[in-house]
N, C-alpha and C positions, 0 to 999 in steps of 0.2 A: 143555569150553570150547574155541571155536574163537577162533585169531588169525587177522584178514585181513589181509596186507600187500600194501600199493602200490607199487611201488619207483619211486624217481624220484629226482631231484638237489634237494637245498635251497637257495633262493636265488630271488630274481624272477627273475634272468636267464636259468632255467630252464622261468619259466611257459609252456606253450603250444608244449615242445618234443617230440619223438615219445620221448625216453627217459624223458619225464616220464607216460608214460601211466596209470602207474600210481595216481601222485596224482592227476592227472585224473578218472580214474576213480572214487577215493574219496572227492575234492571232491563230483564229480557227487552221488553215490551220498549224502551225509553233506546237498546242501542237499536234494534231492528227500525225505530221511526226516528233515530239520530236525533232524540233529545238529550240535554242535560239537567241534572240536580244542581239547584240553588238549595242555599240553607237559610232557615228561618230560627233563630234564638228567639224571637218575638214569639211563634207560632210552636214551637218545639218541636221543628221537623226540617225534613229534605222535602222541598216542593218544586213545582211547575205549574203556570197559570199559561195554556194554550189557548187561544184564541178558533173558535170554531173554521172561520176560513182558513187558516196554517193547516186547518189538523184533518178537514173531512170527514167533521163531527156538526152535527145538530145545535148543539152550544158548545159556546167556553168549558174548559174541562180544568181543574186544577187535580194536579195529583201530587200525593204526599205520601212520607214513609215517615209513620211518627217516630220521634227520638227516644221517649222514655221508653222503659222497657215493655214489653207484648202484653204486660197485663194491666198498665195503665196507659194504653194507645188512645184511651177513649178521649183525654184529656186535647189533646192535637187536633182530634176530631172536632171536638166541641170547638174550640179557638176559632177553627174554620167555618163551618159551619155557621156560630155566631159572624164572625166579621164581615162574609159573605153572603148569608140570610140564602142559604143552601137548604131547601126544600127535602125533609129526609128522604123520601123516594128518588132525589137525585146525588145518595151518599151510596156509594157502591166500595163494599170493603171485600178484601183479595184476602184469603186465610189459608189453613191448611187445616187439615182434618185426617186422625190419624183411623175416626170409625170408618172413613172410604177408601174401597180398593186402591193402589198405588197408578196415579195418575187419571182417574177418573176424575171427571167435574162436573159440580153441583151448581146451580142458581138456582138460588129461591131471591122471591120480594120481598120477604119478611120474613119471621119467625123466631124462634127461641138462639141462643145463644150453644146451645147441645155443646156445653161442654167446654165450648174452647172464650180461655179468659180475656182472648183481645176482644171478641165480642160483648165479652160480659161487662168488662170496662165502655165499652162502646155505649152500650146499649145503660150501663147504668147514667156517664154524662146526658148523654143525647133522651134521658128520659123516654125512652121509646124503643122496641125492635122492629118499628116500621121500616126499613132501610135493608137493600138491595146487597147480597152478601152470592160471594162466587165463592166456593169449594174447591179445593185443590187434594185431593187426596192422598194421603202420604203411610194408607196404612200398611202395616205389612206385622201381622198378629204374631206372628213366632218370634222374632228380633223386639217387638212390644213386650210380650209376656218376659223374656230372658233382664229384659231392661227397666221395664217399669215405664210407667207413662212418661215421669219427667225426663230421666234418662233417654226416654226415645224421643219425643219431640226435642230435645236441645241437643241431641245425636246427629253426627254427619249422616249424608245419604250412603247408602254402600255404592260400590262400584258399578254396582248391575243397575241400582236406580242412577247413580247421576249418569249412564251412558243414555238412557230414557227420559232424560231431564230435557234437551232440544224438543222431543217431539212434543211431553206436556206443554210446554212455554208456548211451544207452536202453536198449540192449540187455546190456551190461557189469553193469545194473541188476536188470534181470531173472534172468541167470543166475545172480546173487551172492545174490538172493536164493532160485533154489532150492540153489545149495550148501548156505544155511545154514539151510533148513527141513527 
């Protein structure tokens, strides 16, 4: 069984910002395969548990958009994970990343958390950064410097990036789905 997770903040006042990219992403991803979010108070999240025949996938896939906020996402993770018995090489988390260029995307298998605190949450519950993490890039240096890191990741996209947001997701779409074939 694989878990995807999106990490991002809950709350509207978060739609449409770059630390939200996560859930972006699995919004995107959930209308383009006409799924829906169920909520979980038990788990602390918005989930779905696909069954690999529905889906066109390898295994069952459960995907989540933890509830607390981005930098205790780890918490949701773990819940699952445990209740599951979710193999961390089969935890795949969707981030953004403000060190890579605007709409460029990264996979790695592993590795360090660089920076960004939904991984650091993650990676501190799950005792490990053995776990599958996709990049969403969202940098753009001169609106960063003007703003400051917090103010940019919890900053709406501008114009020119959300007109650019279809094609990332498009693509966000297609990688996720060969992870999970």
């Amino acid at each position: 069984m694989k878990l995807v997770v999106g990490l991002g903040n809950p709350g509207n006042q978060y739609n449409f910002t770059r630390h939200n990219s996560g859930f972006l992403a699995l919004d995107f991803y959930f209308k383009r395969k006409n799924l829906k979010w169920e909520s979980s108070p038990k788990f602390g999240a918005e989930w779905l548990k696909v069954r690999a025949a529905d889906f066109n996938a390898t295994e069952d896939v459960i995907f989540i958009k933890p509830q607390d906020f981005y930098n205790e996402s780890g918490r949701a993770v773990r819940a699952f994970q445990q209740y599951y018995k979710i193999a961390l090489d089969d935890i795949v988390a969707i981030c953004d990343d403000f060190n890579l260029e605007f709409g460029k995307l990264r996979f790695r298998e592993n590795g360090s958390a660089g920076g960004n605190n939904g991984l650091k949450s993650m990676i501190a519950e799950l005792h490990s950064d053995a776990f599958p993490r996709l990049r969403i890039g969202t940098g753009n240096g001169a609106l960063r410097a003007q703003l400051g890191d917090t103010d940019f990741v919890l900053g709406k996209f501008t114009p020119a990036e959300r007109e650019q947001l279809p094609t990332i997701l498009s693509a966000v779409e297609t990688r996720l789905d060969d992870i999970l074939s």
